[in-house]
Steps between C-alpha positions, in 0.01 A plus 500: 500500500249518813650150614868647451429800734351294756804250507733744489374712783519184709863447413484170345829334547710465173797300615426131639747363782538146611472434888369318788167593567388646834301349768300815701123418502456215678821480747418849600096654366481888522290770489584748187297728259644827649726764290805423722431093497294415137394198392754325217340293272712390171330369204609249200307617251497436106489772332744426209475175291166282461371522826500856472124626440386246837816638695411875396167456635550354837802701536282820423234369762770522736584815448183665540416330837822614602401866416157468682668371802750794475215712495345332835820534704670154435886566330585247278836465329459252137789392373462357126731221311386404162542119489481553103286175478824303579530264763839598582489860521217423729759318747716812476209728556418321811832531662514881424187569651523253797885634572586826335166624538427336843131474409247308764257398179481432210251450155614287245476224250273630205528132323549188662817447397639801635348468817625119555898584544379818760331205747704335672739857551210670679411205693844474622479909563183434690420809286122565431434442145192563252470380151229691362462253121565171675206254557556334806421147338822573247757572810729194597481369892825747577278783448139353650660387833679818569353724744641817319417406133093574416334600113168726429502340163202442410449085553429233290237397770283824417561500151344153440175666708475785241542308212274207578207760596599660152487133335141441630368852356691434172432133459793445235482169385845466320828661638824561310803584777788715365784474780872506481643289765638733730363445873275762524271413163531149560329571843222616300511251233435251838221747603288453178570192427326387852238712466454350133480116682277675781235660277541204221640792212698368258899560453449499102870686434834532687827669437833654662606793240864593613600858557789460268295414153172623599468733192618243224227265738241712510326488183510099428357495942206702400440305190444133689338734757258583262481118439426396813145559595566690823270737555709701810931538498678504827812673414751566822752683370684837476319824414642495187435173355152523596474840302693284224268192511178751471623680189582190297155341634357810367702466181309133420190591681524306756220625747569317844402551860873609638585408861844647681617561838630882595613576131231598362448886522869559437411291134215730476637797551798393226241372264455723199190272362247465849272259302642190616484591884143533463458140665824546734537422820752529771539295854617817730544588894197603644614869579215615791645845548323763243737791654821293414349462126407867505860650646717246261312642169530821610876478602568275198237560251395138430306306782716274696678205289548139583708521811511825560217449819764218663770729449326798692354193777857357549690838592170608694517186735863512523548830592232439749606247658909628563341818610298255763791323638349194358724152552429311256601142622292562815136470520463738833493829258228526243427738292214573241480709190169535245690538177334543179460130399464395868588473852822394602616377853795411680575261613372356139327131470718439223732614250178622251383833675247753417186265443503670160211371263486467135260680239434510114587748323361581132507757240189373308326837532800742418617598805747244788229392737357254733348256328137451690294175357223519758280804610476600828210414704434832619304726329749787465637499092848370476812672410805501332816505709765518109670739437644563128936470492558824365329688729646705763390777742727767691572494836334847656808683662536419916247213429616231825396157374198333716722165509284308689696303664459398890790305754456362799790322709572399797861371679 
């Protein structure tokens, strides 16, 4: 219901129209953020079909950084198409937005194949574009040679950090891999299965369930699972097969260390049996702002989900920067904005932006927290940064959020 209200008081756009897309940013940059000149950013975003928990949360991320930059003086119009996880009503989303709409951004592409048909029309547009889900090491040349097409996803690059740091505190000795072969888990499949060479662990199991027969699957996978001798899964999959996979492991007792990438709280949270997730553990964006945490739960009443910091980065930056004037083709104006997973500057060194780093996540002790091997060398006693799902706080009336957020540009 809270998600309806928001949408609807930003007028998301029902009917989709097939056009030409626009060309304003880069021919012609301009200063806007005023009430008579707004910004107009348009967003694909799933929030209907398969994609739609990831799309929800970026998409809500969004929204709430629009609100705070409301608050601070910058107007910004969003304009919403849901892309309905299909390809093709992406297409048609983009050309409503880009020509009916006559937005000057846009946020898009919550799985890889829904971003892939939107990158070559906003290159062509010249139209600044941010996918929020989409590691930069899974977008084709079309999108990393464009000077108007740039991801906050979190990388593969940083990913492969956290997880061999987590490797050498775990010390598994024998891996099973559960990944479907879609682009994005088979990017992690590639991950671990380096790391395994690297740090001489041994690949002992290996299987791609398929999203159509998963549940007739399921019980005969955990069974040679079982069989296997691996003493840690790697399971890169949807929310819901991992909360799936756990129950039926639980079912034959099968008590493994479980590694995922930014599914597992959202398994968690679904899980009515928590036993299993008490050796879980989740690959997740580094988040470094505790105020953004602290203002999503209280807004939303669950700390922020996976994407939901990139979605609240990308319409922070991009409203920023078409407030600024900034040309994005030209390297004479810059621009820099501290966003909650990182700094971000125009003119940007690549197509990957951000500088995000990754973390692990765990719920081993009951609540969603950072997962912290190694004590600290000073000699203050640590402290837990989790926070348990179901807990919410209210927002005190008036209460301006301390967004913490600084920009600095120069034309």
């Amino acid at each position: 219901m809270l998600r309806r209200q928001f949408i609807g008081r930003l007028g998301v756009v029902t009917t989709l129209l097939a056009a030409s897309p626009s060309t304003l940013l880069a021919e012609a940059p301009f200063a806007a953020g005023d009430a008579r000149n707004p910004v107009r950013i348009g967003a694909i975003a799933s929030t209907t079909g398969l994609a739609q928990e990831q799309g929800t949360n970026w998409l809500n991320g969004a929204l709430m950084a629009r609100d705070e930059l409301e608050k601070s003086g910058l107007h910004v119009e969003l304009f919403v198409e849901n892309d309905q996880t299909n390809p093709a009503s992406a297409v048609t989303a983009f050309h409503a937005l880009a020509s009916s709409r006559r937005v000057s951004a846009l946020l898009g592409g919550t799985w890889d194949f829904l971003a892939e048909p939107l990158y070559p029309l906003v290159d062509r547009s010249k139209m600044p574009f941010i996918t929020m889900t989409n590691p930069v090491e899974l977008m084709p040349p079309v999108a990393r040679h464009s000077k108007y097409i740039f991801t906050n996803a979190l990388g593969m690059k940083a990913t492969k950090a956290a997880l061999r740091k987590f490797f050498r505190v775990q010390k598994p000795k024998r891996i099973a891999l559960l990944t479907p072969a879609f682009a994005f888990t088979l990017a992690h499949a590639t991950v671990v299965k380096e790391l395994a060479q690297e740090l001489h662990i041994e690949i002992v199991f290996s299987e791609e369930p398929s999203y159509d027969d998963v549940n007739a699957s399921l019980k005969t996978m955990v069974t040679r699972l079982a069989k296997s001798g691996a003493d840690t899964v790697c399971v890169f999959f949807s929310y819901e097969f991992l909360e799936m996979l756990t129950r039926e492991m639980s079912v034959q007792r099968v008590d493994l260390t479980l590694v995922t990438s930014q599914h597992l709280d959202a398994a968690w949270k679904l899980a009515r049996d928590k036993s299993p997730y008490r050796r879980a553990f989740g690959i997740y964006p580094a988040v470094k702002n505790e105020g953004f945490k602290r203002r999503y739960s209280e807004r939303f009443g669950t700390p922020p989900p996976v994407y939901a910091a990139e979605g609240y980065d990308a319409l922070m930056v991009l409203a920023q920067a078409l407030s600024k004037g900034v040309n994005f083709a030209s390297p004479k104006s810059t621009l820099s904005v501290e966003g909650v997973l990182g700094t971000y500057r125009f003119p940007a060194d690549s197509t990957e932006i951000g500088g995000g780093d990754a973390v692990v996540m765990t719920t081993m002790n009951g609540v969603f927290e950072e997962y912290l091997p190694q004590r600290p060398s000073h000699p203050e006693p640590p402290t837990k940064r989790g926070i348990s799902p179901d807990r919410g706080q209210k927002k005190a009336p008036g209460q301006f959020p301390d967004r913490g957020l600084s920009v600095s540009s120069s034309h």
